[in-house]
C-alpha positions as CSV (number, residue, x, y, z in Angstrom):
1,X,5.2,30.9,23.1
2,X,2.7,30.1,20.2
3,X,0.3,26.8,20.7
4,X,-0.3,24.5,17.5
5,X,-3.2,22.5,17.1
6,X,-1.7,19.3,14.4
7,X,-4.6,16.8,13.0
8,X,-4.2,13.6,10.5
9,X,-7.6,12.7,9.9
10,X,-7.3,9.7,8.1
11,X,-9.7,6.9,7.0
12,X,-9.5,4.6,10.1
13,X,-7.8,6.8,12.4
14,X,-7.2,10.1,13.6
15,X,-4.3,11.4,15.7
16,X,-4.5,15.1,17.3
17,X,-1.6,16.7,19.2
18,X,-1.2,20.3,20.5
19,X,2.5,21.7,21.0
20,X,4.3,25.1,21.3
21,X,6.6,26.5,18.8
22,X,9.9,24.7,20.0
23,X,8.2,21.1,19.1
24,X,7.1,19.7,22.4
25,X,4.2,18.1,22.5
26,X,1.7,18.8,25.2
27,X,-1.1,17.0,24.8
28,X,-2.3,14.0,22.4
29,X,-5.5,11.8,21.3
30,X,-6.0,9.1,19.2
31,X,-9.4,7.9,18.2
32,X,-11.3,7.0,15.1
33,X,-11.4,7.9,11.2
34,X,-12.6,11.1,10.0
35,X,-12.9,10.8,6.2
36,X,-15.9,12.8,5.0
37,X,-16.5,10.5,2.3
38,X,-16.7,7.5,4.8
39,X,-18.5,9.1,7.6
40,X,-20.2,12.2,6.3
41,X,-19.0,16.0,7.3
42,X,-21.5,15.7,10.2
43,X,-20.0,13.1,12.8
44,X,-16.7,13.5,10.9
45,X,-16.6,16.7,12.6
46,X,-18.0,15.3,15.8
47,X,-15.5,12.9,16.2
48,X,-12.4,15.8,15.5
49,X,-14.1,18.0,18.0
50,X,-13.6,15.3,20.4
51,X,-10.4,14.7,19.8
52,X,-8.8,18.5,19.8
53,X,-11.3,18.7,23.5
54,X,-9.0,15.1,24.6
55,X,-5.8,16.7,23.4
56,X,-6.5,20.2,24.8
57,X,-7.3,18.3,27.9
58,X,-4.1,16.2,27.9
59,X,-2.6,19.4,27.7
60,X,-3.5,21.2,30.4
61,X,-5.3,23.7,28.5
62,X,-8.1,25.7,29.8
63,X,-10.8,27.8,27.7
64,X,-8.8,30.9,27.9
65,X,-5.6,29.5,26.3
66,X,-5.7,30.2,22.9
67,X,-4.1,28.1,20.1
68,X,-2.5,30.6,17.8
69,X,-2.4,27.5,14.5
70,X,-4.6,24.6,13.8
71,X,-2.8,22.3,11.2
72,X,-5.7,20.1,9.9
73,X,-4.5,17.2,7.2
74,X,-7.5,15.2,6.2
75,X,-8.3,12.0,4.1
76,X,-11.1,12.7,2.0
77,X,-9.6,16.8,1.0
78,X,-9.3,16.0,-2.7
79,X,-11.7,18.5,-4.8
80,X,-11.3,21.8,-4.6
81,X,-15.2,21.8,-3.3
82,X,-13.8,19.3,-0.6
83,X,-10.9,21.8,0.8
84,X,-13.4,24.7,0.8
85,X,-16.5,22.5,2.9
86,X,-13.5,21.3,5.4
87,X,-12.3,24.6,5.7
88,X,-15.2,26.0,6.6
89,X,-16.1,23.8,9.1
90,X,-12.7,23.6,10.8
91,X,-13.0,27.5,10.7
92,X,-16.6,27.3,12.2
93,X,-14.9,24.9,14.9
94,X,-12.7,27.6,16.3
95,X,-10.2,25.4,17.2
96,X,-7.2,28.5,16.9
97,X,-6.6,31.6,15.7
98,X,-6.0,30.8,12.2
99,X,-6.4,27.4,10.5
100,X,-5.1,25.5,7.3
101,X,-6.6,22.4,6.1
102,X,-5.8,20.4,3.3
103,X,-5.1,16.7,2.0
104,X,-3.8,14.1,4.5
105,X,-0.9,12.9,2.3
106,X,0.7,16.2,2.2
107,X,1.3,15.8,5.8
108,X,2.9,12.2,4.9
109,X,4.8,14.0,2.6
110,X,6.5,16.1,5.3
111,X,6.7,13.4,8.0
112,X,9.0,11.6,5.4
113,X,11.4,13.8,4.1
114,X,12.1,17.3,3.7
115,X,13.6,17.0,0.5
116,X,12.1,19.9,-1.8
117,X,12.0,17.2,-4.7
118,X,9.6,14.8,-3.5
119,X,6.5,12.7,-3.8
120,X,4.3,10.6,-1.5
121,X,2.6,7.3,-2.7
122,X,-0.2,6.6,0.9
123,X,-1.6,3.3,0.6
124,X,-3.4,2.4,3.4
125,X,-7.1,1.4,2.9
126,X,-7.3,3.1,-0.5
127,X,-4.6,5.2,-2.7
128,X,-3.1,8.7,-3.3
129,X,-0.3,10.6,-4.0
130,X,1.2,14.3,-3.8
131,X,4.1,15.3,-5.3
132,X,6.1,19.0,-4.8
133,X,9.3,20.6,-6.8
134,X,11.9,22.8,-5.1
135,X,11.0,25.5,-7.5
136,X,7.6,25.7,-5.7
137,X,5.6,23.5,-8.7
138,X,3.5,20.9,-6.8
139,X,1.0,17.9,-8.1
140,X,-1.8,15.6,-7.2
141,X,-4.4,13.5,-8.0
142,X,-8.4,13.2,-7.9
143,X,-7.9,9.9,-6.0
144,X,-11.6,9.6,-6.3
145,X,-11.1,5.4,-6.7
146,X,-12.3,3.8,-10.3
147,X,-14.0,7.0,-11.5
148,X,-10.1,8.4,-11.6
149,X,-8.3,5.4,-12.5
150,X,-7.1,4.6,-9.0
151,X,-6.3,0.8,-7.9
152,X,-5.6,-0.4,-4.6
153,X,-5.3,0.2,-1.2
154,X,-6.5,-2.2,1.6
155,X,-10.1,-2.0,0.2
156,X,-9.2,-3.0,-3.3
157,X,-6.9,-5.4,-2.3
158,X,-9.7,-7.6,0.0
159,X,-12.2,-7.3,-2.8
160,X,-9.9,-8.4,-5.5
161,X,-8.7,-11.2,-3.3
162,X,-12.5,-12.3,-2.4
163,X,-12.9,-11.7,-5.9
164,X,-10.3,-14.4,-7.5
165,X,-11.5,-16.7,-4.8
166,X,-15.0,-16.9,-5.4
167,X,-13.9,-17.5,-9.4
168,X,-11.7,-20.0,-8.7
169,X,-14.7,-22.0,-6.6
170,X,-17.2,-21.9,-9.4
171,X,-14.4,-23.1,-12.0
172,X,-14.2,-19.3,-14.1
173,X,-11.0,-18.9,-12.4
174,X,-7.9,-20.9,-12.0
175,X,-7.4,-22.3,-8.8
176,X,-6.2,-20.3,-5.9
177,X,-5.4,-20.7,-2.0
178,X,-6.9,-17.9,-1.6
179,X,-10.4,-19.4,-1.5
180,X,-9.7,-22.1,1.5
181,X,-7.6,-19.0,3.5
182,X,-10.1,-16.7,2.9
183,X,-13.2,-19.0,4.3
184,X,-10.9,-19.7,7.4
185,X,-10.3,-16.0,8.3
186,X,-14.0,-15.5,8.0
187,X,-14.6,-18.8,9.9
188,X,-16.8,-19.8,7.1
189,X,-16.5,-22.7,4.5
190,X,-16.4,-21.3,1.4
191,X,-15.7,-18.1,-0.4
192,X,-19.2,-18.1,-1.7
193,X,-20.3,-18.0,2.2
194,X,-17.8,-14.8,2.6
195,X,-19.5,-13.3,-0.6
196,X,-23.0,-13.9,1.1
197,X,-21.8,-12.7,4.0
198,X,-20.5,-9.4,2.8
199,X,-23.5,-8.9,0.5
200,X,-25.5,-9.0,3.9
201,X,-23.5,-8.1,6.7
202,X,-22.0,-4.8,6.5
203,X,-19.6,-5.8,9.4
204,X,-18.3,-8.4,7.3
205,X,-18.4,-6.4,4.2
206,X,-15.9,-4.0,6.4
207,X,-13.5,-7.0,7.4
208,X,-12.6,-7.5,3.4
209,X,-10.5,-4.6,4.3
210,X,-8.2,-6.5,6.5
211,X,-7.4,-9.1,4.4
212,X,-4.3,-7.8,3.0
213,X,-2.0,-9.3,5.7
214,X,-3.3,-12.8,4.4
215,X,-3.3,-12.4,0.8
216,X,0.9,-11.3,1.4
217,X,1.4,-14.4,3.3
218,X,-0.7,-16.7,0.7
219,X,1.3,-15.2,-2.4
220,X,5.1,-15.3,-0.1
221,X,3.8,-19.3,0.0
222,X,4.1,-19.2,-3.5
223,X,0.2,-18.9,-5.0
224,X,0.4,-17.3,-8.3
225,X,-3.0,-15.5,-8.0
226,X,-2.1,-14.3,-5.1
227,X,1.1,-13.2,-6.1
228,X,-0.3,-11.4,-9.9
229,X,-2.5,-9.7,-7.0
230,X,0.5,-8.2,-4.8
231,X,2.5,-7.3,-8.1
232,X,-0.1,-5.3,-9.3
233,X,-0.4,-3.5,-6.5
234,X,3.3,-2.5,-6.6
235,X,2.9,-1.6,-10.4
236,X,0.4,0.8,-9.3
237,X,2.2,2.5,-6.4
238,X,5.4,2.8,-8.6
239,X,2.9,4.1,-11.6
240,X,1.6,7.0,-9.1
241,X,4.8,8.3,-8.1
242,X,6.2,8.0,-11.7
243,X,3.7,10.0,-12.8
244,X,3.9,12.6,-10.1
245,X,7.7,12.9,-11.3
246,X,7.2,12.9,-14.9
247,X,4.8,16.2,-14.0
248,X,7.2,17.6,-11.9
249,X,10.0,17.2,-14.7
250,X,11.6,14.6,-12.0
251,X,12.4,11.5,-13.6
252,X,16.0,12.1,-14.7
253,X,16.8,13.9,-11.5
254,X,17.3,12.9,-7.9
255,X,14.5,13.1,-5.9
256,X,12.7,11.4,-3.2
257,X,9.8,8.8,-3.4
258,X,8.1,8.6,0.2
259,X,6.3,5.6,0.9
260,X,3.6,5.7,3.5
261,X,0.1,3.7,5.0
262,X,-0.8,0.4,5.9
263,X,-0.1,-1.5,2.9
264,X,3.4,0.2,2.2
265,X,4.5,-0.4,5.8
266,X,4.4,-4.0,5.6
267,X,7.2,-3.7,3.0
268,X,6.1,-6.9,2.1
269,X,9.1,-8.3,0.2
270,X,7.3,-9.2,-3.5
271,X,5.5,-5.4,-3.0
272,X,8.8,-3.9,-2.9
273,X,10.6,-5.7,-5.3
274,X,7.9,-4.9,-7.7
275,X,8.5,-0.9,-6.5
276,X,11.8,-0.9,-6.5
277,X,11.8,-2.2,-10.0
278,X,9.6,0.0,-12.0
279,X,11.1,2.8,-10.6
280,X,14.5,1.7,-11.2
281,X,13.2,1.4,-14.8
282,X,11.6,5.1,-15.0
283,X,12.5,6.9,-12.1
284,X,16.6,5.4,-11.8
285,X,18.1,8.4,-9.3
286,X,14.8,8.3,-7.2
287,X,15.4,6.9,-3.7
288,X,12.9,5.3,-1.7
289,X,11.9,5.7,1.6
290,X,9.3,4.6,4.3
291,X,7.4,6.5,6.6
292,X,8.6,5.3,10.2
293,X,6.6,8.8,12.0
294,X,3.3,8.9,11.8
295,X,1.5,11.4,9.4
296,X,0.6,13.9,12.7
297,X,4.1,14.6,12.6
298,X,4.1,15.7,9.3
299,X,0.7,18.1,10.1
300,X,2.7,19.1,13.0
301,X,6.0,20.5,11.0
302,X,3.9,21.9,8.4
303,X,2.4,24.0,11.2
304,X,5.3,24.7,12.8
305,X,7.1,26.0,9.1
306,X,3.8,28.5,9.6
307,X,4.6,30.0,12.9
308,X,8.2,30.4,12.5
309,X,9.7,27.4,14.6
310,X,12.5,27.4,16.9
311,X,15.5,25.6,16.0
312,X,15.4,21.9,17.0
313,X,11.6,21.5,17.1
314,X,12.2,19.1,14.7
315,X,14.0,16.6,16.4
316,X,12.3,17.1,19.0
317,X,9.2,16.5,17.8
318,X,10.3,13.4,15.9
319,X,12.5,12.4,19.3
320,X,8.7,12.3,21.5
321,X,7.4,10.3,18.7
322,X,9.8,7.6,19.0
323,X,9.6,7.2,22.7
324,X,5.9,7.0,21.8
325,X,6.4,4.1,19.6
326,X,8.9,2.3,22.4
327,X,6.3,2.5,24.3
């Protein structure tokens, strides 16, 4: 029986499991994000060494049971300098035999389909995508934020909310009740207090993250602001995959579009509509789907792919995580 150690190390959270070959899962830990960018490659590292000891632990491991794969899928692995500095340091770790590290949405990818014609939109606090061909061909992005032409995510979403609030308080901006909803969730009066607030508070300038739950139920009441906010968001998310077919020669063929992270699970009625749209437009035999397992799963049958898997670790691996989420 070979051991695999799986990781998603993603921007607010990080999941860790060990399991053997035939997909049952030993041992897991959940604690908190590990982007490099975020954090720095220092306690990023700090806090995954943590988590692999917690998941060893739940395990029943000791210090003499080897683990013959660690499958590490990280947030914040998109440069080529970036894979090589996070290998390195996963290798330095000597978490298992042999290790592979790369991009987090890859593992997304995996965790929602394994159709060989696929791309995966993640948009959870910011915004990627990944795309692969069954002739082997695969594609991604920088997803570097403005600098590469990237829009969205939680992040983007809070800002540009706070944004068209504060405008429409000091009259540059048409109105919006997005101002008065915004002040409330803060507990402030104004928008202009949030801005102060963020400009001063780092805390607070970290909660503009969260907003996105809010803005979705401001623009489902009908605000138009709100609303040209949420559509452009699904323009975007259709535009990534879109693109990632069109590389992969895709478009006219059938393929699957995986959607995946925070914002995307909402499926927030006007987001989707906006989705499905464009890519019925530009992408018309594409077929959407959502991520229901987390992106650990996906690390998880990556790994297992690499050892040479028993049959059935799938399901049960995807069986363990649904108890998980009954839970």
């Amino acid at each position: 029986m070979s051991l695999l150690l799986a990781v998603d190390g993603g921007n607010s959270k990080t999941d860790v499991l060990v399991c053997d070959d035939t997909g049952a899962v030993l041992g897991h830990a959940r604690g908190l994000g590990t982007n490099h960018q975020t954090y720095g490659l220092t306690e990023s590292m700090r806090r995954l060494d943590g988590l692999v000891a917690s998941a060893r632990a739940a395990a029943g491991l000791s210090d003499a049971d080897r683990v013959a794969l660690a499958s590490v899928y990280l947030a914040g692995a998109d440069l080529p300098v970036e894979l090589t500095m996070l290998a390195d340091a996963v290798t330095k770790a000597g978490w298992a035999d042999k290790s592979v590290v790369d991009n987090d949405t890859l593992a997304l990818l995996r965790a929602g389909t394994e159709s060989p014609d696929a791309v995966a939109v993640v948009c959870g606090a910011g915004i990627n995508c990944v795309g692969r061909a069954a002739d082997g061909r695969t594609v991604r992005f920088p997803a570097l934020g403005t600098i590469t032409g990237d829009w969205g995510g939680g992040d983007e979403l809070g800002l540009a909310a706070l944004w068209h609030a504060s405008r429409a308080e000091d009259g540059r901006g048409p109105a919006t009740a997005l101002a008065a909803a915004i002040a409330g969730f803060f507990g402030l009066d104004s928008a202009a207090d949030v801005a102060a607030a963020a400009h001063l508070d780092p805390t607070a300038a970290e909660r503009l993250g969260t907003l996105t739950p809010l803005l979705f139920e401001v623009a489902a009441a009908g605000d138009e602001v709100a609303r040209s906010i949420v559509t452009r968001q699904g323009e975007e998310v259709a535009l990534m995959a879109i693109a990632a077919l069109r590389r992969l020669d895709l478009v006219t063929r059938p393929s699957t579009v995986v959607l995946g992270g925070g914002v995307l699970r909402s499926r927030d009625p006007l987001l989707y509509e906006v989705i499905d749209a464009r890519l019925g437009v530009d992408a018309p035999l594409a077929e959407i789907t959502v991520v229901t397992d987390p992106p650990v799963v996906g690390s998880a049958l990556l790994g297992l792919a690499s050892l040479g898997a028993t049959p059935g670790a799938e399901e049960r691996l995807r069986v363990y995580w649904r108890h998980v989420s009954a839970r």
